[in-house]
DRENDO-1510 file (C-alpha; in Angstrom, 1 decimal, always signed):
<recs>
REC; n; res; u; v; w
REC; 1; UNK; +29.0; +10.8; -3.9 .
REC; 2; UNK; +26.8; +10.1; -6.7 .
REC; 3; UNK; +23.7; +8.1; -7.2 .
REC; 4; UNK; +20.9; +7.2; -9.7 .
REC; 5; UNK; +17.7; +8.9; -9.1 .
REC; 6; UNK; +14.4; +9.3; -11.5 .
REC; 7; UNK; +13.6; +12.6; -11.7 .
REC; 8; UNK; +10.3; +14.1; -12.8 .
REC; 9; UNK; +11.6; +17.5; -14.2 .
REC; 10; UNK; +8.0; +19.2; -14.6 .
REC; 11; UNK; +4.1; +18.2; -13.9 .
REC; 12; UNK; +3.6; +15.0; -15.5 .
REC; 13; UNK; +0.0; +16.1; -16.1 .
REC; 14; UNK; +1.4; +18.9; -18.7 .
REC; 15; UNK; +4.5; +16.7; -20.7 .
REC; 16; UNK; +4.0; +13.2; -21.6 .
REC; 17; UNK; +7.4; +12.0; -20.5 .
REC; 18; UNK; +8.5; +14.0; -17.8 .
REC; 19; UNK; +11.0; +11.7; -16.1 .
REC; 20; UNK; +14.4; +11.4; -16.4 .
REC; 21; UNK; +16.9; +8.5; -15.2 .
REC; 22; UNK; +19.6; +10.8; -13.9 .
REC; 23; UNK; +22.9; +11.2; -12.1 .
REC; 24; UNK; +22.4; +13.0; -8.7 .
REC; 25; UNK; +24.5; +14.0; -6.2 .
REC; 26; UNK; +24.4; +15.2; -2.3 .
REC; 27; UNK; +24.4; +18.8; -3.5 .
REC; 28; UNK; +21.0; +17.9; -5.3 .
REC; 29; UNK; +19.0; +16.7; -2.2 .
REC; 30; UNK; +16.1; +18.8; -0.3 .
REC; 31; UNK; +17.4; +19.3; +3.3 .
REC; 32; UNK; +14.0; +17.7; +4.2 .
REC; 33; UNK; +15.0; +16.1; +7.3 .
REC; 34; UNK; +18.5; +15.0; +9.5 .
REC; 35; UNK; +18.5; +11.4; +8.4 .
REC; 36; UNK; +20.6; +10.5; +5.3 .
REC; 37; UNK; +19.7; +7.3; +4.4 .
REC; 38; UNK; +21.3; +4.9; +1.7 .
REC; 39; UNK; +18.1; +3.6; +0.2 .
REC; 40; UNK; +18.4; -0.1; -0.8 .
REC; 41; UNK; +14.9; -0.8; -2.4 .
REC; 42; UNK; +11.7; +1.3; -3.1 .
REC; 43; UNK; +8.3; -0.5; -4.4 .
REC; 44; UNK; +5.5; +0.6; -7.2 .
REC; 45; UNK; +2.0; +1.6; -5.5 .
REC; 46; UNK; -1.0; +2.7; -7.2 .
REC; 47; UNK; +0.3; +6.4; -6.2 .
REC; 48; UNK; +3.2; +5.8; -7.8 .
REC; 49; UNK; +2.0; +4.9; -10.9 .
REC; 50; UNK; -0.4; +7.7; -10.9 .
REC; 51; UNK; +1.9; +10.4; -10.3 .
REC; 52; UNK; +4.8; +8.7; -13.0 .
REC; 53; UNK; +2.0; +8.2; -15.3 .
REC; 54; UNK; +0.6; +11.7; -15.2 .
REC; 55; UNK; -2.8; +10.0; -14.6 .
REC; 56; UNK; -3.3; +11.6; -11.4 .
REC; 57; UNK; -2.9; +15.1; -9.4 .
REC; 58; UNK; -0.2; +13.3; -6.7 .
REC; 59; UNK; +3.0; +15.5; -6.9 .
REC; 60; UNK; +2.2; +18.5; -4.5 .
REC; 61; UNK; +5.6; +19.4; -4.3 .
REC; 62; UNK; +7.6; +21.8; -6.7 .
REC; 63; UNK; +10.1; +20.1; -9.3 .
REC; 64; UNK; +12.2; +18.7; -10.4 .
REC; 65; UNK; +10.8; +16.2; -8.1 .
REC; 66; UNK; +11.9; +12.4; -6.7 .
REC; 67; UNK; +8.7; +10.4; -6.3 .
REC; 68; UNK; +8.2; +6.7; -4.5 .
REC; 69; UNK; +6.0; +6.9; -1.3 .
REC; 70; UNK; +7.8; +3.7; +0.2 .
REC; 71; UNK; +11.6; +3.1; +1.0 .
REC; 72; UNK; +13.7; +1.1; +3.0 .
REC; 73; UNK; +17.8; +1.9; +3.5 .
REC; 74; UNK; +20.3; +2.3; +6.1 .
REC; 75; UNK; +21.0; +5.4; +7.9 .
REC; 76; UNK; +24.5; +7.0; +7.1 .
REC; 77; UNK; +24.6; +10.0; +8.8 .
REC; 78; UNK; +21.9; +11.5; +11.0 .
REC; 79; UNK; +21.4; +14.7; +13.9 .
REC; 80; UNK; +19.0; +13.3; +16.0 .
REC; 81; UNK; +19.3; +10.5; +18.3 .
REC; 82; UNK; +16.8; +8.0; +17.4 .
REC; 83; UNK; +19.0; +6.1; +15.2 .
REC; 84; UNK; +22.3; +5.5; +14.5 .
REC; 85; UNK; +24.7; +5.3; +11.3 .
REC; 86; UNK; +24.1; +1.4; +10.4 .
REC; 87; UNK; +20.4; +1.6; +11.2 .
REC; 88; UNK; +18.0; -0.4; +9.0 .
REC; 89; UNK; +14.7; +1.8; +8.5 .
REC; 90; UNK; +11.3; +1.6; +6.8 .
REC; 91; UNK; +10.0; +5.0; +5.5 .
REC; 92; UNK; +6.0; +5.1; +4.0 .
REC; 93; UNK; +3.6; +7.5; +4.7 .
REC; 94; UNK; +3.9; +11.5; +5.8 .
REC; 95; UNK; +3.9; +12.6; +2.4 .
REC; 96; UNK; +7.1; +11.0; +1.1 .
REC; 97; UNK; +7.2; +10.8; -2.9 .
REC; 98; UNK; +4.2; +13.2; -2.8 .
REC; 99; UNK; +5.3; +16.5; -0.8 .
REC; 100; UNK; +8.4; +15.2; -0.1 .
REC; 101; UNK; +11.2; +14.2; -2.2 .
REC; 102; UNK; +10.9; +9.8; -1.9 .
REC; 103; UNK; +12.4; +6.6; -2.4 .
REC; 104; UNK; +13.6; +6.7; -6.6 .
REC; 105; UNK; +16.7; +8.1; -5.3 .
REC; 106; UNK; +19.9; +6.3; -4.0 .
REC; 107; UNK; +20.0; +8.9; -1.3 .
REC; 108; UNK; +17.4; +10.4; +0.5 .
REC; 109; UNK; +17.4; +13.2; +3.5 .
REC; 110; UNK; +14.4; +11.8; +5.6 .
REC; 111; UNK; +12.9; +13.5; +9.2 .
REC; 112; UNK; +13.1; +10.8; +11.8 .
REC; 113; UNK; +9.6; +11.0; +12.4 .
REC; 114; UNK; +9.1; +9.3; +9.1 .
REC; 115; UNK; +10.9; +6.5; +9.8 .
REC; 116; UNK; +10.8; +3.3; +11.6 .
REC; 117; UNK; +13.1; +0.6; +12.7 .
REC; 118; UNK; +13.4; -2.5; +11.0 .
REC; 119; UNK; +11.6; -5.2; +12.4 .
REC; 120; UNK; +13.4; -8.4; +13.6 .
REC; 121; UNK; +12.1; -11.3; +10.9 .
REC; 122; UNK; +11.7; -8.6; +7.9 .
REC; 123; UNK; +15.1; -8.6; +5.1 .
REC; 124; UNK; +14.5; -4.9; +3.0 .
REC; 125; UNK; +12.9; -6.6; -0.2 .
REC; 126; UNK; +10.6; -8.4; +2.4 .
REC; 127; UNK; +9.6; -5.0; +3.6 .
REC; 128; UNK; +8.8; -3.6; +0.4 .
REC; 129; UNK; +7.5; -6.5; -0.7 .
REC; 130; UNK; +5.0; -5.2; +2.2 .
REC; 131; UNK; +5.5; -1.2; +1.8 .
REC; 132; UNK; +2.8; +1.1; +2.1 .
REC; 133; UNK; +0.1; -1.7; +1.2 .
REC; 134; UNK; +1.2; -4.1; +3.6 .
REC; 135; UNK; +0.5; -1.4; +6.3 .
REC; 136; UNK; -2.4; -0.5; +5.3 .
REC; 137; UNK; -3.4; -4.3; +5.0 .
REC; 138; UNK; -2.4; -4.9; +8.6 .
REC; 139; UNK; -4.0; -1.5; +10.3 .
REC; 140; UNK; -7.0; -3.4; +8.5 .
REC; 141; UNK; -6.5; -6.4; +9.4 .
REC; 142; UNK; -6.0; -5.3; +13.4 .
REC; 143; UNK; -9.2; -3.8; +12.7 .
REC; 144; UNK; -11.0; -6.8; +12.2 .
REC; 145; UNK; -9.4; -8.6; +14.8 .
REC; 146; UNK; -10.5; -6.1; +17.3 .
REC; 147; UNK; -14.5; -5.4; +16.5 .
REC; 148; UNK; -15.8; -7.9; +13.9 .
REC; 149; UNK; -17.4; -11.4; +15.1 .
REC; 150; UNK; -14.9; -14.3; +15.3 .
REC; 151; UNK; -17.1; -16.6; +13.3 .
REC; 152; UNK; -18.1; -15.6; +9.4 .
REC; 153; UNK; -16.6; -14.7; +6.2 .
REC; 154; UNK; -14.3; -11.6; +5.7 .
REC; 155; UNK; -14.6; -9.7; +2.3 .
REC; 156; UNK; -11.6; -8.4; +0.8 .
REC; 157; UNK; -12.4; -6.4; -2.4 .
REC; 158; UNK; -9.9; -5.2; -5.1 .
REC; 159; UNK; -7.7; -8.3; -4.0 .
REC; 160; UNK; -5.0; -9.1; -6.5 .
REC; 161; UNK; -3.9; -5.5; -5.7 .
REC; 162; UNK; -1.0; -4.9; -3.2 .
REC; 163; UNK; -3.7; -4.4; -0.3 .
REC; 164; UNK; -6.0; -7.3; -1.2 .
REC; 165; UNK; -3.3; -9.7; -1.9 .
REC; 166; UNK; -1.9; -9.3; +1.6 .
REC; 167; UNK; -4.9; -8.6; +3.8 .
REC; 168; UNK; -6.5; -12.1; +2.1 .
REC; 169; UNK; -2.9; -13.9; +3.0 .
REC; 170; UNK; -2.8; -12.0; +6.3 .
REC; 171; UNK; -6.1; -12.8; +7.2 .
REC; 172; UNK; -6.5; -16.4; +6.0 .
REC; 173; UNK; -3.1; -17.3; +8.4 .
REC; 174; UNK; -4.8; -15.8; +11.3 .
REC; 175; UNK; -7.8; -18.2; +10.6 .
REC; 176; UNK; -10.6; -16.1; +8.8 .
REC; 177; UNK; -12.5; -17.5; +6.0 .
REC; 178; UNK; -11.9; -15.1; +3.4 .
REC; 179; UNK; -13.9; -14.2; +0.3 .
REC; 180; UNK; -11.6; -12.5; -2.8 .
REC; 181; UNK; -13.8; -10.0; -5.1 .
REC; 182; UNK; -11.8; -9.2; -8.0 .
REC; 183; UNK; -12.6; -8.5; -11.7 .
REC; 184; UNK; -9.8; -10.7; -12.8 .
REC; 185; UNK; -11.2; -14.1; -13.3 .
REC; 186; UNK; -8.2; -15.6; -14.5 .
REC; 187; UNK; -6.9; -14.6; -10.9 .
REC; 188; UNK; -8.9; -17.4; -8.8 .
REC; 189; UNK; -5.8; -19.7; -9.1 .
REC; 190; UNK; -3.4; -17.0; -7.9 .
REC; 191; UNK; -6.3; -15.7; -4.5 .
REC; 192; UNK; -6.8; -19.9; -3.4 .
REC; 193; UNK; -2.9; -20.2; -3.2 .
REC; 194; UNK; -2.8; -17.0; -1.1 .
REC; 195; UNK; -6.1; -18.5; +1.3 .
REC; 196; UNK; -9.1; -17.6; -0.2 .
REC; 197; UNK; -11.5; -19.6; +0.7 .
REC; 198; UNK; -13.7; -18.3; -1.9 .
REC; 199; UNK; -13.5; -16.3; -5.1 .
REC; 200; UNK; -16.2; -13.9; -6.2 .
REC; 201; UNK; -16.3; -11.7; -9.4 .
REC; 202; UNK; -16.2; -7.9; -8.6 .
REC; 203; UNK; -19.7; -7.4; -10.4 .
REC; 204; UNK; -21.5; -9.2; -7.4 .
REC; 205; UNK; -19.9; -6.6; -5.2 .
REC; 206; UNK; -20.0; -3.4; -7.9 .
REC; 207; UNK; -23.6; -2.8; -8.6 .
REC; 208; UNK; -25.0; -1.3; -5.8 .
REC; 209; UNK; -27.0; -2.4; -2.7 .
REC; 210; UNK; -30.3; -3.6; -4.2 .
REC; 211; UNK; -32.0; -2.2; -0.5 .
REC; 212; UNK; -30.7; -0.6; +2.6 .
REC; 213; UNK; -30.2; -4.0; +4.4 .
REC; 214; UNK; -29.8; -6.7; +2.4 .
REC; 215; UNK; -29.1; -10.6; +3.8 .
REC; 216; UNK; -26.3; -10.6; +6.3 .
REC; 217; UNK; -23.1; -11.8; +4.2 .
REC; 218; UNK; -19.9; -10.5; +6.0 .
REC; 219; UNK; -19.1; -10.6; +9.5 .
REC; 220; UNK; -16.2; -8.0; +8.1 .
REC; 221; UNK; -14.5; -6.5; +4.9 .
REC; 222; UNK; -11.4; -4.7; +3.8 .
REC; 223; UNK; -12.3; -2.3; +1.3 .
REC; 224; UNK; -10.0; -1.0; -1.0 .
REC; 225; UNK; -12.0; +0.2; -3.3 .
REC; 226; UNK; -14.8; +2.2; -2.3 .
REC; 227; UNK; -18.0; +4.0; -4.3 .
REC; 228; UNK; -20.7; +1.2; -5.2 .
REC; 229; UNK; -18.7; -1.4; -3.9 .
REC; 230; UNK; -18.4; -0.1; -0.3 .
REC; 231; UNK; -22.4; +0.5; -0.5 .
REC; 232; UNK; -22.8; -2.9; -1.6 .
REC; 233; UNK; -21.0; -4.0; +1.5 .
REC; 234; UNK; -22.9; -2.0; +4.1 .
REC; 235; UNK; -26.0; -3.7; +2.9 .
REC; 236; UNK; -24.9; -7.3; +3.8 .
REC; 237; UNK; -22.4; -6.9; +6.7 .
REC; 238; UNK; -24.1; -8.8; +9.7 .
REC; 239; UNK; -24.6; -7.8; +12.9 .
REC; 240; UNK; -21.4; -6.3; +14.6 .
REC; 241; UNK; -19.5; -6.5; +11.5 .
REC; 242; UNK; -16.4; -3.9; +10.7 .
REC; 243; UNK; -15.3; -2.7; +7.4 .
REC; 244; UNK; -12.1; -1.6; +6.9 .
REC; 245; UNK; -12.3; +1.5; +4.2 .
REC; 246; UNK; -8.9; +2.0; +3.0 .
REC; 247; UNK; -9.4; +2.7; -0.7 .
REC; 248; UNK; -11.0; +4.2; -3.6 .
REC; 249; UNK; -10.0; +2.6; -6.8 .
REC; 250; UNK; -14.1; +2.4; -7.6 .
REC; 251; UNK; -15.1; +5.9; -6.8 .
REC; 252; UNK; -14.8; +8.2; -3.5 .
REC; 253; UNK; -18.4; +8.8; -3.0 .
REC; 254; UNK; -21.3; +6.3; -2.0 .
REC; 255; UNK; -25.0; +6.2; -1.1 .
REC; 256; UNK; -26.1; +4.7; +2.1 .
REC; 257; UNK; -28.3; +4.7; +4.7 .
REC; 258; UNK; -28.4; +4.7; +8.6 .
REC; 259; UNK; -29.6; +1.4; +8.7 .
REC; 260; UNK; -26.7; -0.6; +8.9 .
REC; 261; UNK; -24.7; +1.1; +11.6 .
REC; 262; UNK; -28.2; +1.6; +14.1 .
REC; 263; UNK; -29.8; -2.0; +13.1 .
REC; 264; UNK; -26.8; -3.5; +12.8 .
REC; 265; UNK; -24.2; -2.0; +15.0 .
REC; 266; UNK; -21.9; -2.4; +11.5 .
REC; 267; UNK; -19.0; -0.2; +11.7 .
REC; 268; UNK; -17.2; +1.7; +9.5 .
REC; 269; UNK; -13.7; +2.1; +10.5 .
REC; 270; UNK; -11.7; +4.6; +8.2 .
REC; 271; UNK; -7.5; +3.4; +7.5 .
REC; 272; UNK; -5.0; +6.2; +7.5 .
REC; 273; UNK; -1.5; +4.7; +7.0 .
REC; 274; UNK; +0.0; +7.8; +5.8 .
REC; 275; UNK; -0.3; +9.5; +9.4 .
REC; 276; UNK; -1.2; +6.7; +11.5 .
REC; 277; UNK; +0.6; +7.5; +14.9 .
REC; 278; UNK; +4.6; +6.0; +15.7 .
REC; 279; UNK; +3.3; +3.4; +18.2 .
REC; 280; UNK; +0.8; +2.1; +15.8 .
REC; 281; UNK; +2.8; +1.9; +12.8 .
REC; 282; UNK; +5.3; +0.1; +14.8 .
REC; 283; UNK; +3.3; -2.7; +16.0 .
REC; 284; UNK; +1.7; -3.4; +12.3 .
REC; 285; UNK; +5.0; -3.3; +11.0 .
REC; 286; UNK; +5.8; -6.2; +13.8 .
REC; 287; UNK; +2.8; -7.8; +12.8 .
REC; 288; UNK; +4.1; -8.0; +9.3 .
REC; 289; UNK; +7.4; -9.3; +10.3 .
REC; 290; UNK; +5.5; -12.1; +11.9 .
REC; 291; UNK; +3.1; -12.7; +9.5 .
REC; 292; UNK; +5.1; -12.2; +5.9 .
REC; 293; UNK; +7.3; -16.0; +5.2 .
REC; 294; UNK; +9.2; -16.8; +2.6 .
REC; 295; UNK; +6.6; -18.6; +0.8 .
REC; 296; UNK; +4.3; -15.8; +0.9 .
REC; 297; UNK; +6.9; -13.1; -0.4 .
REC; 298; UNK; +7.3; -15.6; -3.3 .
REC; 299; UNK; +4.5; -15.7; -4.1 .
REC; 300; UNK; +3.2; -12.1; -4.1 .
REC; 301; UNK; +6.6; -10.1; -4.8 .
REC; 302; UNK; +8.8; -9.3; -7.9 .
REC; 303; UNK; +11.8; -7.3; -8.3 .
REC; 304; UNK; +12.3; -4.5; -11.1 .
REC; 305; UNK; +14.8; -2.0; -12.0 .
REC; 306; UNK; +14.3; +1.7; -11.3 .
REC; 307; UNK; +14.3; +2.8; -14.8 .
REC; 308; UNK; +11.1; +0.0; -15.6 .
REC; 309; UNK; +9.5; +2.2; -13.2 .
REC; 310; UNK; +7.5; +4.6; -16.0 .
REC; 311; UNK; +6.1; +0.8; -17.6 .
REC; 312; UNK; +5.2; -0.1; -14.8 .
REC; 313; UNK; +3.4; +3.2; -13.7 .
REC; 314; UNK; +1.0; +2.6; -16.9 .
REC; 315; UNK; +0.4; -1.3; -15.9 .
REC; 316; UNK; -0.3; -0.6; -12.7 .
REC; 317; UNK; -3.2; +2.7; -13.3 .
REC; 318; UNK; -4.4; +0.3; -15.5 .
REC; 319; UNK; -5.4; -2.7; -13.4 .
REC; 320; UNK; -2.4; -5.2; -14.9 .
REC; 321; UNK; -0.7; -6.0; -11.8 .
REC; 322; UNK; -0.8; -8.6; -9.3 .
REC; 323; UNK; +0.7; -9.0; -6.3 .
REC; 324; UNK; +3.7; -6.2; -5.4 .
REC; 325; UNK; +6.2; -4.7; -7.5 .
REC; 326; UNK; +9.9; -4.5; -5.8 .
REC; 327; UNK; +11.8; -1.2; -7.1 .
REC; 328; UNK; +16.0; -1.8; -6.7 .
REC; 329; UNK; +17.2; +0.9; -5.9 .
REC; 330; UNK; +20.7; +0.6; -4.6 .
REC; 331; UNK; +21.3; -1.7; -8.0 .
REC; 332; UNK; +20.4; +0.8; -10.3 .
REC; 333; UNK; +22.8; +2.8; -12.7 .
REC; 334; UNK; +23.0; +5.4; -15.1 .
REC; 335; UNK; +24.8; +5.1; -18.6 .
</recs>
C-alpha cells in the first residue's frame, strides 16, 4: 500500500525548502494510535502555513514529519471499539500535524480519542471546508448564544479568515447583527454576502482603547485576533457582553483594566478547540452540520492539491486568503 504524503524532512525554520511530495508506505507511519484511516481531504489553517512556511515554531515533533492539523477519512482498520472499518471521521485538535504526524498523508494512524464521527448533513469537503476553524467558530459562537444579550451587534474581528468568515455566516443565520472588522477593504463585497450587516476597517478596532470604558458598542465579539484589538473591544463591550478570544494574529499580550468585567459584568470567555472535551466537540460539530449549506460552502471554500500546499503556506502567513482552503488528499499523486 502506497500513498502520497508531504513530508517535512528537517526544521523548516533551519532549510528554506524542507518539504518533500513523497511516496510513503504503511511501514513509514508512527504507530500513534489504533485507527488507520484512509484520509480523503485535509484543509490549510494559519498553523499550517506557519509550520510549512518555516514562519513559525509549530512542529514539536521529531522529523521527518507529516503536518495538517485537520483531516477527515474513513477508518480501515482499527483495535478499539468506537468505530468500525467504513466509519467516516473528523480528526482536528490534540496535537495532530503539530506533535503528531497529521492529515498531508493518504494514511494516517490516529488514537480514537482524536476523532469524531461524521455528522449527519456534513459530505468530507463540507467538513473541511469547516476543519479546525469552523470549530473554533462554533465553540464561539455557542458562547455567545449562551451569555451575551439577545439584542445588539456582535463583532467579529480578523473576518475574511477561516474563523471570521464562518462565525459572521454562523452568526448572521442564527439572527445576530454582525459587524466584520477586517483590513481588507476590497473584502466588504465578499463579508455582506456572508451576513454582515456591517463592514468596519480593522484600524477602528487596532489602535487601542482610547480609556478604560469607552461607549458601549458590542453586546458580544469573536476575537480572533487578539493584542490591541482585544483591548479595544473590552472598552466598548456593553453591559453583559461576552467575547470570544480565540486568536492572536495581532499580538498575544494586551493592556486592560478591571473595569469592564466589575462595571460591566463583560466576560471574557477563552476558546480551546484543540482540547475541548468529546461531548462538546460533538455537539459543535452537529451545530456545523446544521448550520454549513451548500450556498455557504460555495461561497467560502476552494479545493487545492496537496503539492500547492507550500504556496499556499506563504499566502496564507501573509494575510492573502479568504475564506477556507480545501487540501485533496486522496486525489493526490506522486510522479
Amino acid at each position: 500500500m502506497n500513498f502520497p504524503a508531504l513530508v517535512l524532512e528537517d526544521d523548516p525554520q533551519s532549510h528554506d525548502n524542507p518539504w518533500r511530495l513523497k511516496t510513503l508506505s504503511r511501514s513509514d507511519l508512527p504507530e500513534q494510535g489504533g485507527s488507520l484511516v484512509r484520509v480523503l481531504y485535509s484543509s490549510l489553517n494559519y498553523k499550517d502555513g506557519l509550520a510549512v512556511s518555516g514562519k513559525g515554531k509549530i512542529v514539536r515533533g521529531s522529523f521527518p514529519f507529516v503536518p495538517g492539523i485537520d483531516l477527515v477519512g474513513e477508518v480501515v482498520e482499527t483495535t478499539g471499539d468506537r468505530f468500525e472499518p467504513g466509519s467516516l471521521v473528523i480528526g482536528t485538535g490534540w496535537g495532530i500535524g503539530e506533535n503528531h504526524w497529521g492529515g498531508y498523508s493518504g494514511y494516517q494512524f490516529l488514537n480514537d480519542d482524536w476523532l469524531v464521527d461524521l455528522p449527519n448533513g456534513l459530505d468530507p469537503f463540507q467538513a473541511m471546508v469547516a476543519g479546525t476553524a469552523g470549530l473554533t467558530a462554533m465553540l464561539s459562537v455557542m458562547e455567545i448564544e449562551a451569555r451575551a444579550p439577545s439584542a445588539g451587534a456582535i463583532a467579529v474581528t480578523g473576518a475574511t479568515g477561516g474563523v471570521g468568515s464562518l462565525s459572521v455566516a454562523f452568526l448572521s443565520r442564527l439572527g445576530y447583527e454582525v459587524v466584520a472588522s477586517t483590513g481588507k477593504s476590497e473584502a466588504t463585497p465578499y463579508l455582506a454576502d456572508l451576513g454582515a450587516t456591517e463592514v468596519i476597517a480593522r484600524q477602528e478596532l487596532s489602535a487601542g482603547a482610547t480609556r478604560p470604558l469607552d461607549s458601549a458598542r458590542f453586546v458580544g465579539a469573536v476575537d480572533s485576533v487578539g493584542g490591541t484589538t482585544l483591548e479595544t473591544l473590552l472598552s466598548v463591550t456593553g453591559r453583559h457582553g461576552v467575547i470570544a478570544s480565540c486568536g492572536l494574529a495581532g499580538g498575544a499580550s494586551f493592556s486592560s483594566t478591571v473595569f469592564p468585567f466589575i462595571l460591566r459584568g463583560v466576560a471574557l470567555v477563552g476558546i480551546d478547540s484543540n482540547t475541548c472535551p468529546r461531548k462538546t466537540r460533538e455537539r459543535a460539530w452537529r451545530r456545523i452540520g446544521e448550520a454549513l449549506d451548500d450556498a455557504l460552502v460555495d461561497r467560502i471554500g476552494r479545493k487545492e492539491p496537496l503539492a500547492e500546499v507550500p504556496r499556499l503556506a506563504g499566502e496564507i502567513v501573509s494575510g492573502r486568503v479568504m475564506g477556507r482552503i480545501v487540501i485533496d488528499v486522496a486525489g493526490a499523486s506522486v510522479s
